[in-house]
KOLROTI-790504 format. One record per atom (N, C-alpha, C): residue in three letters; x, y, z. Coordinates in steps of 0.2 Angstrom, whole numbers, plus 5000, padded with zeros to 4 digits. Layout:
alaXYZ...
***
This chain:
unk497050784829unk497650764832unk497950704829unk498650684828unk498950634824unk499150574829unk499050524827unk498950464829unk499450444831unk499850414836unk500650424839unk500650354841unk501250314838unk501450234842unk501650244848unk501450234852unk501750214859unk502150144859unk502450144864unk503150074865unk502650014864unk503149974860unk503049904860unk502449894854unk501749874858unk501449874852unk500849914854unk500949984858unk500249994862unk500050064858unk499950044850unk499750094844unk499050104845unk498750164846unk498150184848unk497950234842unk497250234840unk496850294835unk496450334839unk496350404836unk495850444839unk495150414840unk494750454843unk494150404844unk493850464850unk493250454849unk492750494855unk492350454859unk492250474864unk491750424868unk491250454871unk490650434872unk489950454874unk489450414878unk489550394885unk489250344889unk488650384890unk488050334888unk487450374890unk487450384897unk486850424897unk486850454906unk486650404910unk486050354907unk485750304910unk486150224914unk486550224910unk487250194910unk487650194914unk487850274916unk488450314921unk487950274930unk487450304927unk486950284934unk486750224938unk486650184932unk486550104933unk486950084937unk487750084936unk488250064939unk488950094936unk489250114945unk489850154942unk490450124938unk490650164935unk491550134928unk492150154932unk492350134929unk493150164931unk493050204926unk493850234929unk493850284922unk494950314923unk495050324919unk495750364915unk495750444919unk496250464923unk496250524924unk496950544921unk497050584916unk497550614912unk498050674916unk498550664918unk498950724917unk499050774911unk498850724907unk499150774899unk498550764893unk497950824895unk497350804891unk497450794884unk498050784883unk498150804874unk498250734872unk498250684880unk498250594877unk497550604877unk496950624877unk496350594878unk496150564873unk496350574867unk495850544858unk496150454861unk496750454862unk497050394862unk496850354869unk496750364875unk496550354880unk495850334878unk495550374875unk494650344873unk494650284869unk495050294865unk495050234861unk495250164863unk495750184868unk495850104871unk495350084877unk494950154879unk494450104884unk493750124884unk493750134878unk492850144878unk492550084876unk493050014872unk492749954872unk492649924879unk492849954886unk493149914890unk492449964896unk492050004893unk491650044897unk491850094901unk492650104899unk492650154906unk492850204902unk492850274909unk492750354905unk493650374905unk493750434904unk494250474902unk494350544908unk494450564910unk494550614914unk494950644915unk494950714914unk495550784912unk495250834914unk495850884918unk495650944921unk495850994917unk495451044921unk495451104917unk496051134914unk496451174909unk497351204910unk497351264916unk498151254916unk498551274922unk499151294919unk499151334924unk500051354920unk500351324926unk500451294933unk500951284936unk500951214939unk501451164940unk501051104939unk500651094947unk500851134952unk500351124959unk499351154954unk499451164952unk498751204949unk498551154945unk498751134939unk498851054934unk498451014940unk498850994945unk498750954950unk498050964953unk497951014955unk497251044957unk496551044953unk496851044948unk496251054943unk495950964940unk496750954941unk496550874938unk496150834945unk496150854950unk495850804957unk495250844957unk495250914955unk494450954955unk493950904949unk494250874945unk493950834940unk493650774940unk494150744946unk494050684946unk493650694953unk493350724958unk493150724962unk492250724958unk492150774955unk491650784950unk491450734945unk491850694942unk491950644939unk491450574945unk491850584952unk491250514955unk490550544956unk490550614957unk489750634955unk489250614951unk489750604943unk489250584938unk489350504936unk489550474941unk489650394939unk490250364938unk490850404940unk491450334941unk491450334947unk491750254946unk491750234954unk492550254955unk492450274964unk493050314966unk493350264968unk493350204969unk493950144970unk494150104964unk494350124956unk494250114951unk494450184948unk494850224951unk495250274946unk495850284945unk496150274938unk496950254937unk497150304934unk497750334934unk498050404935unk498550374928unk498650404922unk499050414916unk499250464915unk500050424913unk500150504908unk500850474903unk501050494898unk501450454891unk501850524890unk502750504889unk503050544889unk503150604895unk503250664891unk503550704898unk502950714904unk502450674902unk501850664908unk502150634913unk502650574909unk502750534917unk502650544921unk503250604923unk503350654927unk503050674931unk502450704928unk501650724929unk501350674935unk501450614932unk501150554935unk501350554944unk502050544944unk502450544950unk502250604956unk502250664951unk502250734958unk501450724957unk500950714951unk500350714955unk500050674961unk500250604961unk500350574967unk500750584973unk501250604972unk501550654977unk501050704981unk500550744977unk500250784978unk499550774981unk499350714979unk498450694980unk498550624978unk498850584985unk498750514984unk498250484986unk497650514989unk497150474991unk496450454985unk496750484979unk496150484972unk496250434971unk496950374968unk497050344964unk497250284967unk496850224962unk496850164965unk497450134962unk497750164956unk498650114955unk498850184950unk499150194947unk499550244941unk499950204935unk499850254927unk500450214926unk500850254921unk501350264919unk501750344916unk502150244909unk502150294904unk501950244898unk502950304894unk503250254894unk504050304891unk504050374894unk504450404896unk504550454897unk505050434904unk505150484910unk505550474916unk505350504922unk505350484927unk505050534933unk505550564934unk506250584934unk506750624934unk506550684937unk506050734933unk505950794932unk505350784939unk505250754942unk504650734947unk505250724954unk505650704953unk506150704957unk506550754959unk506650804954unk507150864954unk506650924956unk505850924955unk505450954959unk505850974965unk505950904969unk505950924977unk505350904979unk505050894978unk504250854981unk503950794982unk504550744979unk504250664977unk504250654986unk503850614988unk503850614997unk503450544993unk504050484995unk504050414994unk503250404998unk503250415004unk502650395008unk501950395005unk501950445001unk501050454997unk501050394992unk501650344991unk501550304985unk501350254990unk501350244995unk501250175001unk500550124996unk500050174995unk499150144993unk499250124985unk499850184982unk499850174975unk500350134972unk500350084970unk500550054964unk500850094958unk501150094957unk501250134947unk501750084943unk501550074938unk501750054931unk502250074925unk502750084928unk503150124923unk503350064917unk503150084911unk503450064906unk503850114901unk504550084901unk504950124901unk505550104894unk506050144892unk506350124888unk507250164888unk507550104886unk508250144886unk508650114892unk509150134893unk509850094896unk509550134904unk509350174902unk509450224910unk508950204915unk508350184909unk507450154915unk507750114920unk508050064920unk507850004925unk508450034931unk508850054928unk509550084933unk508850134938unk508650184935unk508350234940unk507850204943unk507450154940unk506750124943unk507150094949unk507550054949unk507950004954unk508150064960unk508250124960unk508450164962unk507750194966unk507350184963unk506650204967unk506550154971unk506650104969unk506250034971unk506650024977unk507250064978unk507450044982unk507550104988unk507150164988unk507150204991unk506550194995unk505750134992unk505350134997unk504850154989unk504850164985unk504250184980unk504050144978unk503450144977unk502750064976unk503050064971unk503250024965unk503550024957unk503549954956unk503149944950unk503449924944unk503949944937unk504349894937unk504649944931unk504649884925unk504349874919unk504449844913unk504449884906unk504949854902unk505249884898unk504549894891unk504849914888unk504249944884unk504049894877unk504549854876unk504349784870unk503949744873unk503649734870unk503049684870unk502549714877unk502649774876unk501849784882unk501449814876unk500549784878unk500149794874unk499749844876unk498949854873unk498649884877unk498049824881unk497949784881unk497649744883unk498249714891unk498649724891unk499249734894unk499049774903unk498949854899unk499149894902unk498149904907unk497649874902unk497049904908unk497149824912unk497449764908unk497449724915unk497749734920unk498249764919unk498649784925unk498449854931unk498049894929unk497549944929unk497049914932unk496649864931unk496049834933unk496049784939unk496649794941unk497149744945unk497049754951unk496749814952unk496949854957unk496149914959unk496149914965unk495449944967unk495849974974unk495550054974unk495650084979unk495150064985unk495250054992unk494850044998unk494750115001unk494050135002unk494050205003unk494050215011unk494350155016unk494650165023unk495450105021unk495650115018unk496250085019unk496550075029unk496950025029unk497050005035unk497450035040unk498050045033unk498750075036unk498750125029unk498950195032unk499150255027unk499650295030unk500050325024unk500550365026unk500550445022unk500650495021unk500750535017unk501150605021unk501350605015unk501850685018unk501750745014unk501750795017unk501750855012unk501950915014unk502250975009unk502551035012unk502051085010unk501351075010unk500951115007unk500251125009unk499951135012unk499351155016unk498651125011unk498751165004unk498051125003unk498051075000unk498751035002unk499050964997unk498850945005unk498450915009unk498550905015unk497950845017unk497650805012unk497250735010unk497650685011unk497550635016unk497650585016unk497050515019unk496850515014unk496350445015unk495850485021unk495550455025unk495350465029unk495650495037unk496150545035unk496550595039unk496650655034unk496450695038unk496450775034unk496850825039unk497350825038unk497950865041unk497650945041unk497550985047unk497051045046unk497351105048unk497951095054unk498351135056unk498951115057unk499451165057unk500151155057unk500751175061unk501051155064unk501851185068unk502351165069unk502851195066unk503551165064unk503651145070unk503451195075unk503751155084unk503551105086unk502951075082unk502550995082unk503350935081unk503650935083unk504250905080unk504150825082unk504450775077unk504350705078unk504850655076unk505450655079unk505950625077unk505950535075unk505350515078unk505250435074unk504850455068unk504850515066unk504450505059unk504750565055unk505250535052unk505450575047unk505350575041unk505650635036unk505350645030unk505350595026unk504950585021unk505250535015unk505250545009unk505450615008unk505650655003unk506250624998unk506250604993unk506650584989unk506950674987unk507550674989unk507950734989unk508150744982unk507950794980unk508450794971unk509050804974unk509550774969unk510450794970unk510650864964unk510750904970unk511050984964unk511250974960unk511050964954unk511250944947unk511751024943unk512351024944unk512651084940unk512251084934unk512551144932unk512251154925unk512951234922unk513051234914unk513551284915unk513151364914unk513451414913unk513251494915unk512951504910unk512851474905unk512651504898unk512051534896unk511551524900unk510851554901unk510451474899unk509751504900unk509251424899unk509251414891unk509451344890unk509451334884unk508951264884unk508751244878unk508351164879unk508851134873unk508751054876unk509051004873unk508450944874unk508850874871unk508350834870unk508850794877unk508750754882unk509350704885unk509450654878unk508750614875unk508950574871unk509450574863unk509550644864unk509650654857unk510450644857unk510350604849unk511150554849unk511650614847unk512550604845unk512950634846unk513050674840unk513450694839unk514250704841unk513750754847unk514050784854unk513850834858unk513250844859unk513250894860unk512350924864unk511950944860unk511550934857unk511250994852unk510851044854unk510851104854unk510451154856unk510151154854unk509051134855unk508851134851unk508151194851unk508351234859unk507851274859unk508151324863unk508051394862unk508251474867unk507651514869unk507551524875unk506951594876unk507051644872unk506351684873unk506651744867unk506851794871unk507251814870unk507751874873unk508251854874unk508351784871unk509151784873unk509751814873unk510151844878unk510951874875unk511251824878unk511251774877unk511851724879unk512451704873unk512951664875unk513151644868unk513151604863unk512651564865unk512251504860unk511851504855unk511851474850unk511351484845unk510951424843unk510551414842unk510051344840unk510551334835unk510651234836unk510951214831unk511751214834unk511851244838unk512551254842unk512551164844unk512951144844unk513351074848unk513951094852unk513751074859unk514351084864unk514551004865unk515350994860unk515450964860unk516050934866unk516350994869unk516650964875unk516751024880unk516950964887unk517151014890unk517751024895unk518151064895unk518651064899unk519351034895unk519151044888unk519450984882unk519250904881unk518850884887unk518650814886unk518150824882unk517950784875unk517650774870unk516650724875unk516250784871unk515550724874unk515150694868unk515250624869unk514950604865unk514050614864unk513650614868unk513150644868unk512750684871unk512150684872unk511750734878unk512050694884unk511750624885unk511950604889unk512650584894unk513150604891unk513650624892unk513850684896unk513550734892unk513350814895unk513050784902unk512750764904unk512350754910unk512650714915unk513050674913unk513550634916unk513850684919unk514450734914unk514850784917unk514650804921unk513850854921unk513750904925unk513450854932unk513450794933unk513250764940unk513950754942unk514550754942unk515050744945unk515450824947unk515050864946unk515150954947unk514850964956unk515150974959unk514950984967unk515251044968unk515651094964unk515851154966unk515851194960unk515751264960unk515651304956unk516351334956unk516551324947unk516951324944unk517151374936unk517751394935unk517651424928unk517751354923unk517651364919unk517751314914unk517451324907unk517851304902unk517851294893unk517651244891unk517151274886unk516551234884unk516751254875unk516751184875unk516851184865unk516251214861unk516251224858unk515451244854unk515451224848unk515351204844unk515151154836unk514551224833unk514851254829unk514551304825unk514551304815unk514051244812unk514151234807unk515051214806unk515351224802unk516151184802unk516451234807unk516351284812unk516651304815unk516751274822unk517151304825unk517251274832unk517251334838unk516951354841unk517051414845unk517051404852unk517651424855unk518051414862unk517351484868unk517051444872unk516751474876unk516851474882unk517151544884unk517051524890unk516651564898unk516451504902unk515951494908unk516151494915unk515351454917unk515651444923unk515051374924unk515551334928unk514951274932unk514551304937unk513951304937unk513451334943unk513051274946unk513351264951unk512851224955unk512251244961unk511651234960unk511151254962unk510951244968unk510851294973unk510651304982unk509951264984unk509751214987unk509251204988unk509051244995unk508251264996unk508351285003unk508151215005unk508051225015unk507851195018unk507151175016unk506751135019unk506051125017unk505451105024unk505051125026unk504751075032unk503951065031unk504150995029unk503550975030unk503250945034unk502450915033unk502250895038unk501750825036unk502150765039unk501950675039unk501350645044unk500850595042unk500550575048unk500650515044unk500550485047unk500450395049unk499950355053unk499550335050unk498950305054unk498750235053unk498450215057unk498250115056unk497750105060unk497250065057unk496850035061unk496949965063unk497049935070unk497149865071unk496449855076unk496049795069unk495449775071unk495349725077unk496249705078unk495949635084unk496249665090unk496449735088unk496549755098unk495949845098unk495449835091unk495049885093unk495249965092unk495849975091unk496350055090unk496550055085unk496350115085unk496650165078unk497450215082unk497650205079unk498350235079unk498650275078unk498950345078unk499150385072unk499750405075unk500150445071unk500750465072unk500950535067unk501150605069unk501150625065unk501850675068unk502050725062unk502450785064unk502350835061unk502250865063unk502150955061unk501350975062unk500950935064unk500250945063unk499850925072unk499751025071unk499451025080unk498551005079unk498251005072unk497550965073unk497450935066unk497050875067unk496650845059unk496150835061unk495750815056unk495450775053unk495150705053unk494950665057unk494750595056unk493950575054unk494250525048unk493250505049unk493550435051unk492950415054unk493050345057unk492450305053unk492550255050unk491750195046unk491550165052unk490950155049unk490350115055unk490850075059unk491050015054unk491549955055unk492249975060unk492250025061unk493050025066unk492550065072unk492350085073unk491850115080unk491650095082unk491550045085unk491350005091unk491949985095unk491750015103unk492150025106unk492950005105unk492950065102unk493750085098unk494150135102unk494650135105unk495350175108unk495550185100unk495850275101unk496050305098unk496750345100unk497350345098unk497950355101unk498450395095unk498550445097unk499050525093unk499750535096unk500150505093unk500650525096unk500650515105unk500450465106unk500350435113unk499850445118unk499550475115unk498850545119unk498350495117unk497950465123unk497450415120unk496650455122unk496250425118unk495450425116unk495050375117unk494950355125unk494850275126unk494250275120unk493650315118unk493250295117unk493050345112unk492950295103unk492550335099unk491850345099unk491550405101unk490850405101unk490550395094unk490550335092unk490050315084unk490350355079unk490250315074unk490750345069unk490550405066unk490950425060unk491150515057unk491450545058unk491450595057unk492250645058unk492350695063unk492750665067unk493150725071unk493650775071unk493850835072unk494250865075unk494750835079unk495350815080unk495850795085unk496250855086unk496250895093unk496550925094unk497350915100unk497550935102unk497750915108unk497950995114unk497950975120unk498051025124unk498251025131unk498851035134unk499251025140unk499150945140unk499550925134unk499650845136unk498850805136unk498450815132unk497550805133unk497250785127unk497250745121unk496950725117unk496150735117unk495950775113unk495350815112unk495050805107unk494350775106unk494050765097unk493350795100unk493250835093unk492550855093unk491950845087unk491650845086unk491350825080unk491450885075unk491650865068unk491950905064unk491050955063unk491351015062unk490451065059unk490151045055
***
């Protein structure tokens, strides 16, 4: 694999690592969990001086499976010696992305994140970034270009754990101090997490088990960073770069079978007659598109110029219902507290340290008393807060 510069000055070489066994067991390491195993030669080489491992799951074709397979690794991973309060989530370029909806997806792995150039954008137009799973995580976006600090500020201001610094002058001595910064608590205090998806349904010490949309909870709404329908015009799927400079849009890739009327190398250079200066301009246009429309689109065909014409097609989202819990423990009045919507039973484990003579309270249904700690069933019934000992 070819050596690649990363921002600023954080130039990394291949490099393999091999911690003996005797080692792993002595005492546990942190360790690098990858979205994008194809960073690992690079990843190893910046922290094998530093004794920690690398970790990458299995391939996937879908990114809920990617997601899957990468938490099935790193669950396996604390078996052989990384310590589970000490695992930091990566990923460089179109991983960013990876970074955000993996978190999104299985917030209770990771003790901070950090997505290295690239954009969460494509993690946002998902439809699943749910701001509340980022509450434990921290993330480190380093980033580059006019648009990073505009969209960070935009998160930051939604509720998402973020840092955002620009990509000059970050090292890699930079990036594990910040990394190291940071340790996961394996009973956090206060947790939040949301999800539209049953086997995504881990949160720290609450495991969301059963489900009903009629569970309804109006103090606890979603916190779904909603994608906004990004039009797009009728021409079929084409790839482009967003960064890629002007005149127009450059087409720079078509599925096979295409019968559309684009050709690699085409540049749509305007539309409507208004002239695009680049990709990013394309993208500009089609955010300000809210109705579906015909419209002429210039095309740049070697010295030709060819009149197309389309249509603006702006995208349906369905509804979505997921389901939130919120939990805290307050040690100077002895209760645990939760709060949830959509979820008619979980999952609690309780530590030694909060079960003494503890009250437990769901959605207002109290539990004067935890019988010693470990996990229960929390069910409820005719109004009745019910816990049994998990099987």
């Amino acid at each position: 694999m070819r050596s690649r510069n990363w921002p600023g000055k954080f130039a990394l070489v291949c490099a393999t690592i091999s911690l003996p066994a005797a080692a792993q067991q002595a005492q546990p390491v942190p360790a690098i969990a990858l979205v994008d195993p194809a960073d690992a030669p690079q990843w190893q080489a910046l922290v094998q001086p530093a004794g920690w491992r690398v970790i990458t799951g299995a391939a996937a074709n879908t990114p809920d499976a990617r997601v899957q397979a990468l938490a099935d690794a790193v669950k396996q991973a604390t078996k052989d010696g990384v310590d589970p309060s000490r695992i930091y989530l990566a990923g460089r370029g179109a991983a960013t992305a990876g970074v955000f909806y993996t978190i999104s997806r299985v917030p209770d792995l990771w003790a901070a994140a950090i997505g290295i150039d690239g954009s969460p954008q494509a993690a946002i137009d998902s439809d699943r970034l749910f701001l509340a799973n980022f509450t434990n995580v921290p993330v480190l976006w380093i980033g580059k270009g006019d648009a990073d600090p505009a969209l960070a500020g935009r998160l930051k201001d939604a509720g998402l754990n973020l840092e955002f610094r620009p990509a000059a002058g970050v090292n890699n001595k930079a990036v594990l101090d910040w990394l190291a910064g940071h340790r996961k608590e394996p009973f956090p205090a206060g947790i939040d997490c949301e999800t539209n998806a049953p086997v995504f349904a881990s949160c720290y010490w609450v495991q969301m088990s059963k489900f009903d949309p009629q569970e309804r909870n109006d103090m606890l709404p979603s916190s779904r960073m909603a994608a906004a329908p990004v039009a797009s015009l009728n021409l079929g799927a084409f790839n482009f770069k967003p960064d890629e400079p002007g005149p127009g849009l450059l087409v720079t890739g078509l599925p096979d079978h295409y019968n559309g009327p684009l050709k690699v190398g085409d540049r749509i250079v305007a539309l409507e007659g208004r002239p695009l200066d680049n990709a990013r301009a394309y993208l500009d246009a089609m955010a300000k598109y809210t109705e579906e429309k015909p419209i002429v689109a210039t095309v740049q065909r070697g010295k030709d110029r060819v009149r197309v014409e389309t249509r603006v097609v702006v995208p349906h989202r369905d509804a979505m219902v997921t389901a939130r819990v919120q939990a805290k423990y307050l040690p100077a009045d002895h209760e645990i507290q939760i709060v949830s919507r959509t979820v008619k039973e979980m999952r609690v484990t309780i530590p030694p340290e909060w079960a003494d003579e503890t009250s437990l309270y769901w959605n207002g249904l109290a539990l004067e008393k935890i019988d010693g700690p470990g996990c229960y069933v929390l069910t409820e019934e005719s109004e009745l807060l019910h816990a049994n000992r998990c099987p």
